[in-house]
Structures are given as structure tokens and as C-alpha cells.
KEGU-183748 format. One record per residue: residue in one letter; x, y, z of N, C-alpha, C in turn; residue number from 1. Coordinates in steps of 0.02 Angstrom, whole numbers, plus 50000, padded with zeros to 5 digits. Layout:
<setis>
A:X:Y:Z:X:Y:Z:X:Y:Z:NUM
...
</setis>
This chain:
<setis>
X:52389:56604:53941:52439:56602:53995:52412:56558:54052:1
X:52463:56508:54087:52442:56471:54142:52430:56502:54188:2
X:52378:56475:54234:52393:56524:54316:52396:56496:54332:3
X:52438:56424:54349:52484:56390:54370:52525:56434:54447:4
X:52509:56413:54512:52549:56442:54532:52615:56403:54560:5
X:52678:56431:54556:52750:56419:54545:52780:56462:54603:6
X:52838:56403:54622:52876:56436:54678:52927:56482:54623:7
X:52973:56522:54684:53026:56574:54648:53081:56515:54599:8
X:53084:56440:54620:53111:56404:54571:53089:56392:54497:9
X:53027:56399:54506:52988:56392:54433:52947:56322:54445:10
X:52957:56283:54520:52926:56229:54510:52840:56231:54536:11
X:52810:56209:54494:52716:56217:54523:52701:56194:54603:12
X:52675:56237:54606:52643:56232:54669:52580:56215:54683:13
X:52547:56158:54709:52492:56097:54736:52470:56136:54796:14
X:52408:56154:54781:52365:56160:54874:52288:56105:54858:15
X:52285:56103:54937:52250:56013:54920:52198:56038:54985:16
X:52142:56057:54980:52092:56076:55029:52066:55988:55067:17
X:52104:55981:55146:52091:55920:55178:52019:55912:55215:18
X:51995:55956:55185:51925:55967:55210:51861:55940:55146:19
X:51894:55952:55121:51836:55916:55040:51825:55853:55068:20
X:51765:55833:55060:51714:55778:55074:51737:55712:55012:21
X:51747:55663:55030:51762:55601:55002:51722:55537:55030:22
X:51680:55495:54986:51665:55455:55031:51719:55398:55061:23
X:51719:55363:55086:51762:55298:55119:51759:55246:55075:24
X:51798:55223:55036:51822:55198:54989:51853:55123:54996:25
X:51840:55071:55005:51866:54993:55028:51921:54979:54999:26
X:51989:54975:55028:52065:54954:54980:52033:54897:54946:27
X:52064:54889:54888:52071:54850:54834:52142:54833:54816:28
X:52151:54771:54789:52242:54756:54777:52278:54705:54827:29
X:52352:54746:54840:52371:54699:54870:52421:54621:54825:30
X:52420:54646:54773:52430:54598:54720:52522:54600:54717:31
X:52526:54643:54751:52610:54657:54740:52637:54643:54822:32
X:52613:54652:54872:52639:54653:54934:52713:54578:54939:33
X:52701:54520:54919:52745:54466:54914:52809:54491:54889:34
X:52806:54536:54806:52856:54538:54757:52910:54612:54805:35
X:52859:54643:54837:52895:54717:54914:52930:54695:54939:36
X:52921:54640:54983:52943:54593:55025:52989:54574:55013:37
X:53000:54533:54960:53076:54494:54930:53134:54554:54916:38
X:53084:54610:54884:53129:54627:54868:53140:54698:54918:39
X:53111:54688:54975:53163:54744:55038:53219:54693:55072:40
X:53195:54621:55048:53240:54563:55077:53297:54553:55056:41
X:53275:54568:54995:53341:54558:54938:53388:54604:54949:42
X:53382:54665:54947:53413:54721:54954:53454:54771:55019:43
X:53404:54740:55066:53402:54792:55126:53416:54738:55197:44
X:53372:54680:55196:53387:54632:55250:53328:54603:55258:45
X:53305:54547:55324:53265:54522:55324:53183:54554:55344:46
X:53129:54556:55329:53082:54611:55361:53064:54546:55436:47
X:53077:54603:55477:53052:54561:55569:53000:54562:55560:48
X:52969:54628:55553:52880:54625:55579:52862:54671:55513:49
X:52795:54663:55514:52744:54702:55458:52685:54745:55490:50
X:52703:54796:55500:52640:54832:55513:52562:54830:55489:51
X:52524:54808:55496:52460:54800:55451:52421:54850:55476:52
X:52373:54877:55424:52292:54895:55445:52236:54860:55460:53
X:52209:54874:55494:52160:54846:55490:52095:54848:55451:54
X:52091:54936:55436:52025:54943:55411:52060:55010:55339:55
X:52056:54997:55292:52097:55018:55251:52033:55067:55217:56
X:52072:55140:55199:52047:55199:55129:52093:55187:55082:57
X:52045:55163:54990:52074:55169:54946:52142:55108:54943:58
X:52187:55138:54979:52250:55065:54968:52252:55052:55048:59
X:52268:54982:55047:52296:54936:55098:52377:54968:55116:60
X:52383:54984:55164:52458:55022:55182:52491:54973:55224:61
X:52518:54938:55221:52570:54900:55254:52641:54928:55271:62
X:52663:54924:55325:52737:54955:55352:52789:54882:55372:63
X:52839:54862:55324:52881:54821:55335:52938:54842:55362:64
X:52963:54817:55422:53028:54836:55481:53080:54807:55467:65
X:53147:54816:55443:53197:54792:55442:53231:54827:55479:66
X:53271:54768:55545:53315:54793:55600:53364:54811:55582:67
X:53396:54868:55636:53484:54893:55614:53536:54830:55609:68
X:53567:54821:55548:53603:54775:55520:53674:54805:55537:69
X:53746:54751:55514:53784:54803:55524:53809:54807:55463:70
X:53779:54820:55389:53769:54852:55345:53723:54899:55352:71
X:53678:54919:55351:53624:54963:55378:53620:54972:55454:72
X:53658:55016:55491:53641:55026:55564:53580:55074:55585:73
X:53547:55041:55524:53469:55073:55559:53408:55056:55564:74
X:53363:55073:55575:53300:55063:55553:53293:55070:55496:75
X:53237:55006:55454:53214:55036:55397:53145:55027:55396:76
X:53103:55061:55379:53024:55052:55382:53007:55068:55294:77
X:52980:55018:55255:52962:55028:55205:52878:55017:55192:78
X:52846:55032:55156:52769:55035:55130:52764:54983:55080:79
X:52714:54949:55099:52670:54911:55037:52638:54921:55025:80
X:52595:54936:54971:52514:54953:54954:52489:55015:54917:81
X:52540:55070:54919:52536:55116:54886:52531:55121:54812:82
X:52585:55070:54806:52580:55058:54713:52521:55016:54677:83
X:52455:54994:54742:52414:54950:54700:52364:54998:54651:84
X:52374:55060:54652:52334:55092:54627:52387:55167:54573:85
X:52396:55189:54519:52416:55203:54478:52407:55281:54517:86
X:52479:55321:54516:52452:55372:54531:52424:55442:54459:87
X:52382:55482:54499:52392:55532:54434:52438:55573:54413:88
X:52490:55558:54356:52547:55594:54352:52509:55625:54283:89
X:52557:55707:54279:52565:55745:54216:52584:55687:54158:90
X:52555:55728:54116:52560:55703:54029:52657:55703:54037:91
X:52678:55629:54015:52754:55640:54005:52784:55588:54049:92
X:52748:55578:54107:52794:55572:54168:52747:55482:54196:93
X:52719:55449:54138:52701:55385:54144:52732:55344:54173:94
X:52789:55335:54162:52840:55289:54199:52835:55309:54284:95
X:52816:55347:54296:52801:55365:54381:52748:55362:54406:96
X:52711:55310:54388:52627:55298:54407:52634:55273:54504:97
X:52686:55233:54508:52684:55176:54543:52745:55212:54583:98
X:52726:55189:54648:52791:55211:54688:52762:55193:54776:99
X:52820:55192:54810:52814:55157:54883:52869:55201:54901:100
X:52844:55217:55000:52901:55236:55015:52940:55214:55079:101
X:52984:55241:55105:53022:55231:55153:53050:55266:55201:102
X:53087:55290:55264:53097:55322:55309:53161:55280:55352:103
X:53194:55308:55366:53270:55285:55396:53269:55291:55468:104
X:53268:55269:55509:53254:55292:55590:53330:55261:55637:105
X:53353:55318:55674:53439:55281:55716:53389:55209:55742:106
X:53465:55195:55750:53448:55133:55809:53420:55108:55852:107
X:53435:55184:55891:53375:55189:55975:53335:55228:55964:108
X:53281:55217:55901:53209:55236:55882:53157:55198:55954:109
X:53125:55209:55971:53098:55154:55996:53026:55125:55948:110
X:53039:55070:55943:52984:55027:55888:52959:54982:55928:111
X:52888:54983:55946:52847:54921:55946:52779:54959:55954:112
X:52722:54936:55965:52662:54943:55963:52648:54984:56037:113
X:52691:54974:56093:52684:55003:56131:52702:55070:56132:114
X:52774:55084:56120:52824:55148:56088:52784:55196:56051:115
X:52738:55159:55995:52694:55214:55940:52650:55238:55972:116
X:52611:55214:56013:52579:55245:56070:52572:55322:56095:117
X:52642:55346:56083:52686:55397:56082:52700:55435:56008:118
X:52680:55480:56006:52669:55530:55948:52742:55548:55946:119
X:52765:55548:55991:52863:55562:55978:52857:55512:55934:120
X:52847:55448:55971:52869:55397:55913:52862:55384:55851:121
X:52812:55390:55860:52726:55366:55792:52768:55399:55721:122
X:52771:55469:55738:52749:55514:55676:52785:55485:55627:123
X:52842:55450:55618:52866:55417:55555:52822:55399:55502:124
X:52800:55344:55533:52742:55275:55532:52683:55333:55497:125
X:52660:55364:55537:52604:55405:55530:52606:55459:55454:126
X:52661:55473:55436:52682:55493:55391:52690:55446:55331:127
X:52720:55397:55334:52725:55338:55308:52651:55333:55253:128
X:52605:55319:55307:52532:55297:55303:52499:55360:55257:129
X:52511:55428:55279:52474:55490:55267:52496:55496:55199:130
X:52571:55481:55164:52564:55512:55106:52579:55449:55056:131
X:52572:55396:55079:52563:55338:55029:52473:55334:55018:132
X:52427:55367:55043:52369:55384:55046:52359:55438:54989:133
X:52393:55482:55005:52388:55570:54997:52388:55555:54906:134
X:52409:55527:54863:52428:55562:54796:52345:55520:54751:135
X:52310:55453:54802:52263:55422:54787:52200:55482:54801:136
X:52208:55500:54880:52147:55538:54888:52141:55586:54860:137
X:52206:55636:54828:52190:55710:54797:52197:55696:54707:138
X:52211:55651:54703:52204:55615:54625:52275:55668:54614:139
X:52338:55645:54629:52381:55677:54618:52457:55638:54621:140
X:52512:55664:54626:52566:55599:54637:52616:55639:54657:141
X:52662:55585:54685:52721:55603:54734:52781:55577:54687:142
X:52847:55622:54684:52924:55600:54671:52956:55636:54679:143
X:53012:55622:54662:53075:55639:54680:53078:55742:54669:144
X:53100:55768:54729:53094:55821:54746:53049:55859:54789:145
X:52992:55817:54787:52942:55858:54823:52907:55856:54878:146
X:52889:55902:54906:52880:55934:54989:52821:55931:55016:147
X:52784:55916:55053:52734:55913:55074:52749:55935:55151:148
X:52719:55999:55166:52723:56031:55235:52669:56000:55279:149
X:52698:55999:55334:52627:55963:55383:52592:56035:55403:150
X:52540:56035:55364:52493:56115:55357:52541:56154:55322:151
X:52496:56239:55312:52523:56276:55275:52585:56303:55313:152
X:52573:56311:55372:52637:56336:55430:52700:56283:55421:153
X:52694:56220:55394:52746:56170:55429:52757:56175:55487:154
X:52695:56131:55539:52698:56126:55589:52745:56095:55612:155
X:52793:56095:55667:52817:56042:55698:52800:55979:55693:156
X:52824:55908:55691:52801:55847:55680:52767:55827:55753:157
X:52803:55820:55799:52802:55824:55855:52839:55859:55901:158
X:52811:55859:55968:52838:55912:56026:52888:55881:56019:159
X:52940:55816:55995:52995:55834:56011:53051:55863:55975:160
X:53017:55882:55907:53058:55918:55880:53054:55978:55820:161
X:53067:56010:55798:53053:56056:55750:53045:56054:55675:162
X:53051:55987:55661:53049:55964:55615:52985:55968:55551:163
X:52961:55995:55519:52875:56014:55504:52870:56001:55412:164
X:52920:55972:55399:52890:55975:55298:52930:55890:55288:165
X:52895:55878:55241:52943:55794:55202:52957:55810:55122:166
X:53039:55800:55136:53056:55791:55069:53059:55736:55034:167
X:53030:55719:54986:53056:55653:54951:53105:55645:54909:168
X:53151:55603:54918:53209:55581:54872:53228:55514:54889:169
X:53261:55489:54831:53275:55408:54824:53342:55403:54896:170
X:53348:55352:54940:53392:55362:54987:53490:55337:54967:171
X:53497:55384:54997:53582:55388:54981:53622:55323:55006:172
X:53579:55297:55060:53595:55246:55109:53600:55166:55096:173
X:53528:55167:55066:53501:55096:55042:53539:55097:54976:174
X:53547:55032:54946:53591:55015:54870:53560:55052:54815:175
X:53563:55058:54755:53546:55097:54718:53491:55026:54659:176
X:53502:54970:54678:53469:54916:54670:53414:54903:54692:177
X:53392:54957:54768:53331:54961:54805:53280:55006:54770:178
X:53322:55060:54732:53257:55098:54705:53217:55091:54666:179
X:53205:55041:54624:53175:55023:54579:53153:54928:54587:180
X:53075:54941:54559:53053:54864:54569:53023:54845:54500:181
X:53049:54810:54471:53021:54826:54396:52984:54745:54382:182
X:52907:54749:54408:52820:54719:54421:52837:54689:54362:183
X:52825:54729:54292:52804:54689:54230:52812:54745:54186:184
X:52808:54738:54129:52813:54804:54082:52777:54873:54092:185
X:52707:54866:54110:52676:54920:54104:52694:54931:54212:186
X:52731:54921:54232:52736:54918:54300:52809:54927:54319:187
X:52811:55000:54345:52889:55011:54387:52869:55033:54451:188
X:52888:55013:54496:52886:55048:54559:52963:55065:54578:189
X:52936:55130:54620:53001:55178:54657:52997:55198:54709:190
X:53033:55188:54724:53039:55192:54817:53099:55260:54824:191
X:53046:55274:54861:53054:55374:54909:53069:55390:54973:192
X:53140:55403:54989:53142:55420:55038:53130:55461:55081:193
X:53071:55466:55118:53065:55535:55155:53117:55577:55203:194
X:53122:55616:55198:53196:55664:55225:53154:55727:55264:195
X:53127:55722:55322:53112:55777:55378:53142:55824:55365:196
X:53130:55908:55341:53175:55972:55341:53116:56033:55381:197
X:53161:56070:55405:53125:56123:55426:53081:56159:55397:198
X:53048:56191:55412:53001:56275:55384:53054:56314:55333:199
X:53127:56343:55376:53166:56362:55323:53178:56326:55261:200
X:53213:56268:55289:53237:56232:55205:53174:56221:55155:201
X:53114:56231:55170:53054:56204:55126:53058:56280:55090:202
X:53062:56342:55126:53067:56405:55100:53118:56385:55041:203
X:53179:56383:55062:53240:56371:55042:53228:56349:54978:204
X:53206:56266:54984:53191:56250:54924:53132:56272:54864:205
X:53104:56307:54895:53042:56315:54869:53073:56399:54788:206
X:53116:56412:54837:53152:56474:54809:53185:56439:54748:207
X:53227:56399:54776:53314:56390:54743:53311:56324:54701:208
X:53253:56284:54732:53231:56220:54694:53276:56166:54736:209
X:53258:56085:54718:53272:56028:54781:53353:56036:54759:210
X:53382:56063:54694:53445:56033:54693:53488:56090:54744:211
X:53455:56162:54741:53483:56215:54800:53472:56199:54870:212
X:53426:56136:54875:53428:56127:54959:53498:56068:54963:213
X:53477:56031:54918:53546:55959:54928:53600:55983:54917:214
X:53596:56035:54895:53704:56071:54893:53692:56111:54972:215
X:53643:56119:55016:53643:56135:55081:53648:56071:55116:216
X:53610:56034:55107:53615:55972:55157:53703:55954:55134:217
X:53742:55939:55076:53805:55910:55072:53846:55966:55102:218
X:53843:56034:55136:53888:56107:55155:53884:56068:55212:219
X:53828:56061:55248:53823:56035:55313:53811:55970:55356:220
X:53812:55923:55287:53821:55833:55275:53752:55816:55320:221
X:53709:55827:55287:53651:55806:55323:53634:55733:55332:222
X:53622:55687:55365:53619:55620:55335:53558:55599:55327:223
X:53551:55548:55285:53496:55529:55281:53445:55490:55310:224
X:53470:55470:55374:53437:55455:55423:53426:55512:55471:225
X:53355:55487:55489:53323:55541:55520:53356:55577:55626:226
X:53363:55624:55606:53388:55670:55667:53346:55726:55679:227
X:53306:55697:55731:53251:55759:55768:53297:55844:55779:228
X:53343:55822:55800:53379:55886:55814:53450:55916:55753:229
X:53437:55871:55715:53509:55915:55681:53503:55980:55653:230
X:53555:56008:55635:53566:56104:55624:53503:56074:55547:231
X:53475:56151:55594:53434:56177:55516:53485:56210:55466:232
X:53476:56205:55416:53539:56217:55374:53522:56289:55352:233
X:53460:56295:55342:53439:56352:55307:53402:56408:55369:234
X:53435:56427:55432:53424:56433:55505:53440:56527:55485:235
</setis>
């Protein structure tokens, strides 16, 4: 018998001790960042600016900005660099080695180098960075459905809002042409939209599973761009 431990959905449950010792690791790669590019260009609009690192763990994390369009009236912040390295997926689930993600921000986000400054602002970005990192450092992988609480509490993101777990799912918003980047044969990348939900809905889902939270987010039309303050659904 597994001792696997499983939410009340039946789906496994990951605890990842951020305290285990790792040494510092030099990014490697980078081999794909051009083919990201074209194709957030292709799809989504032109990228203005590129966020870079400077001093990189494991992968090179790049953040590409595409301004509110008036096809897209929003922010889009997408990741490069995550997919230079294969994540560790379960026996079965090969085709999901590779994946990049993304985050939707209104209009009057404020974005520039000065703005991030500001942990109101930042935490997107910062999130962005933390779990295109996260599936390399715990030798583990990220898709579609799953939650990562900021701590075991789901802390708040920031003081300005109550916001404390990330869901990932492909975005409702961007074309359905955006989610997939298909490198070369042994190479798919997928792009994840992160979706901010409360302490409740992570309960919520954790119970009922991601498809019992998204028949909550469509009761109460959640959108997929990000809202510091909208109704917790699961309140």
C-alpha cells in the first residue's frame, strides 16, 4: 500500500522542506529564449521590455512584458528559461517535461523597475521567478491544476491583499495557439497560467479537486486576470 499522501480529491499531495541545503548551481541553456520570444510575438503582441537576471540558480529566468493591447487589455508577463532544463515528471506524463509560465496583470499594474521596488508590486514577477525555479530545485514538476501555497498557512502575497496560494492553468484569455510551443520532437513546451486564489479555494480545491474550484470561479465569473480584491468564492 502507498503512503502517498492525498487530498480528500484523491489528488497527491507534495511537501518540499525550503530549508534543505543545495549548493548554488550556475544556469546553463538559454538555447530556446529567441524561439519564446517569436512566439509570445506571434501570439500575444510585441514583447517591450525583458526582464533579465543577473546572477542565475540552475535556469536563467527571463520575464518578457507585453503591453495592454486592444486585443489583450492587459498586461502580459511571460518566462523564459524554465524549459531549458527537463522537469521531473511521473512515469506516463513525458510529454510535460518542459513548460514556461505566465501571469495576467490589469492595466494600471504599475510596471517598471522602480514600481517593483514595491512588494505590492513585485510579487507577480517574484512568483514568476520562484516557481519557474521551484520544480528544478525540488526535482519535481508543475501543470495544469496545481497549487502551490505561499507557506503551509497560504500566506497573504502581499499587505495589499489576501491573496496566498497559485493555481496553475493554461489561460482562458490568451489564444489557444499560445499554449503550446512545439521546440522539436523530443521538445513541447506549455505555458501556465498562474491564477492567485485564496486559503479557502486551495481548501476547496484540495477537497473537490481543480475541476470543483473552476465550476466556482465560472458561479462567480472569476477572470483571469489578476484582481487583488475580488470575492473569495469559497468565503
Amino acid at each position: 500500500m502507498s503512503d502517498q499522501e492525498t487530498s480528500g480529491s484523491g489528488a497527491p499531495i507534495y511537501r518540499y522542506n525550503p530549508d534543505q541545503e543545495r549548493p548554488f548551481e550556475y544556469a546553463s541553456g538559454g538555447d530556446n529564449i529567441e524561439l519564446i520570444s517569436s512566439h509570445i510575438e506571434q501570439h500575444v503582441g510585441p514583447v517591450d521590455m525583458v526582464f533579465h537576471e543577473l546572477i542565475s540558480d540552475l535556469v536563467h529566468i527571463d520575464v518578457h512584458w507585453v503591453k495592454p493591447s486592444a486585443d489583450y487589455p492587459f498586461h502580459t508577463l511571460v518566462t523564459s528559461g524554465m524549459s531549458d532544463r527537463p522537469m521531473h515528471v511521473p512515469e506516463g506524463f513525458e510529454a510535460h517535461r518542459y513548460a514556461e509560465l505566465c501571469i495576467l496583470l490589469p492595466a494600471d499594474w504599475p510596471i517598471s523597475e522602480e514600481a517593483f521596488k514595491d512588494e505590492n508590486n513585485y510579487w507577480p514577477v517574484r512568483w514568476l521567478k520562484l516557481l519557474s525555479r521551484f520544480p528544478h530545485e525540488y526535482k519535481t514538476w508543475l501543470a495544469w491544476g496545481h497549487t502551490i501555497p505561499n507557506g503551509e498557512a497560504a500566506h497573504p502575497m502581499a499587505d495589499n491583499t489576501e491573496l496566498g496560494c497559485m493555481l496553475l492553468l493554461p489561460s482562458i484569455n490568451l489564444p489557444n495557439d499560445f499554449h503550446e510551443l512545439v521546440v522539436n520532437e523530443e521538445q513541447t513546451i506549455r505555458f501556465y497560467c498562474l491564477y492567485p486564489i485564496y486559503k479557502e479555494e486551495l481548501d476547496y480545491k484540495l477537497e473537490h479537486g481543480a475541476e470543483g474550484l473552476l465550476d466556482k470561479f465560472e458561479e462567480f465569473d472569476i477572470p483571469n486576470v489578476v484582481d487583488i480584491h475580488r470575492v473569495n468564492t469559497c468565503a
